[in-house]
C-alpha positions in Angstrom: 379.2 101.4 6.7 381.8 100.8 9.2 385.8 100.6 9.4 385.1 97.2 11.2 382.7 94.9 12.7 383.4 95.3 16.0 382.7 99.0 15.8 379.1 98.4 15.4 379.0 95.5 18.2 380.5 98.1 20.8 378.2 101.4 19.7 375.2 99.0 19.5 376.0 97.2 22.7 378.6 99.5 25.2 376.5 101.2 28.4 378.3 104.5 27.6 376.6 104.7 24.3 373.0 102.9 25.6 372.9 105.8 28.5 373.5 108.8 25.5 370.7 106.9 23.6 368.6 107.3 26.6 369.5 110.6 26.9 368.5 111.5 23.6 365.6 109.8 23.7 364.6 111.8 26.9 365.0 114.6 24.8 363.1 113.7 22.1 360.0 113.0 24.3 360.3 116.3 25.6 361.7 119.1 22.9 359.2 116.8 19.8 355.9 116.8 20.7 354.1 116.7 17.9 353.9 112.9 17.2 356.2 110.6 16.2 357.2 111.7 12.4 358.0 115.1 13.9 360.0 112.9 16.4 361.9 110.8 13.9 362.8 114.1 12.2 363.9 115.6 15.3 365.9 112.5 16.2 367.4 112.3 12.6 368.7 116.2 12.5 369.9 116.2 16.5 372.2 112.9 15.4 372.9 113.3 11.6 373.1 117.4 11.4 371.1 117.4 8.5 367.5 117.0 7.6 365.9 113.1 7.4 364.6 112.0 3.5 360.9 110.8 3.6 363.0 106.9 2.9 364.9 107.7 6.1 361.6 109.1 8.4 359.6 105.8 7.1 362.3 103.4 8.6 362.8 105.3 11.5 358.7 104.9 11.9 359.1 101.2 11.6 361.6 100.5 13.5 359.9 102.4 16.4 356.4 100.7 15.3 358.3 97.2 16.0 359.8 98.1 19.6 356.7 99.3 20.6 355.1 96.4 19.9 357.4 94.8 21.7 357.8 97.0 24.7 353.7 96.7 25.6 354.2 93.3 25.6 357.0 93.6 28.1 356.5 96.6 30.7 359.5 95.2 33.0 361.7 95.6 30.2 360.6 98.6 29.1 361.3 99.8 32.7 364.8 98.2 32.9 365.2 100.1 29.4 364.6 103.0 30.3 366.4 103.2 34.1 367.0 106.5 35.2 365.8 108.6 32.0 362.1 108.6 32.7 360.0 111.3 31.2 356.8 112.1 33.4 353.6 111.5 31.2 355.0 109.0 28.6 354.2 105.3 28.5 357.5 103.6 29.5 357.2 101.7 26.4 357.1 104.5 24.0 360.1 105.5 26.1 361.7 102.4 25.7 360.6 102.3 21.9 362.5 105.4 21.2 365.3 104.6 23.3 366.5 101.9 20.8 365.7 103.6 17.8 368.4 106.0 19.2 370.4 103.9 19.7 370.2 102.8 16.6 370.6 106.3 15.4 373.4 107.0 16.9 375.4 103.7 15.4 375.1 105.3 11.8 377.6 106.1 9.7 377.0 109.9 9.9 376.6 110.0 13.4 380.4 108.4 13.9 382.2 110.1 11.4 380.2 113.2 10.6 381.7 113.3 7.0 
């Protein structure tokens, strides 16, 4: 949901919004430690203020699972995602990996509006 199309193209796409998605990513890698579905649900509630449905975790999950994949097949990008944010004893790709799934998180409807 969005008031208009070119709200999602700036949040998705504007380098203020990229460097908070590093940031919370950052602070996922750090605060979550136990895995990555105790990440997604820590990423969920720090954006949405409320707790992620098992629906909600699973996409999260994927979405990660497919920038991984990507991300280990592309260390230099990973590193240019990344710039600036990296978290000592984390694969730059898992980094990288959660950094757009933030970004992603942060361009929902709950986390613009907070209705």
């Amino acid at each position: 949901r969005s008031n208009t199309p070119l709200q999602a193209l700036t949040t998705l796409n504007d380098e203020a919004y990229f460097e908070a998605a590093r940031a919370l990513a950052a602070r996922v890698l750090k605060e979550a430690t136990a895995g990555d579905s105790a990440r997604a649900i820590y990423a969920f509630r720090l954006v949405a203020t409320r707790t992620a449905k098992a629906a909600e975790v699973e996409r999260i999950l994927a979405s990660y699972q497919r920038q991984l994949e990507r991300f280990k097949n592309d260390r230099a990008d990973a590193l240019k995602t990344i710039k600036g944010h990296e978290v000592a004893d984390v694969d730059p790709a898992q980094q990288a990996a959660w950094t757009l799934v933030a970004n992603a998180l942060l361009n929902i409807d709950e986390a613009l509006t907070k209705e």
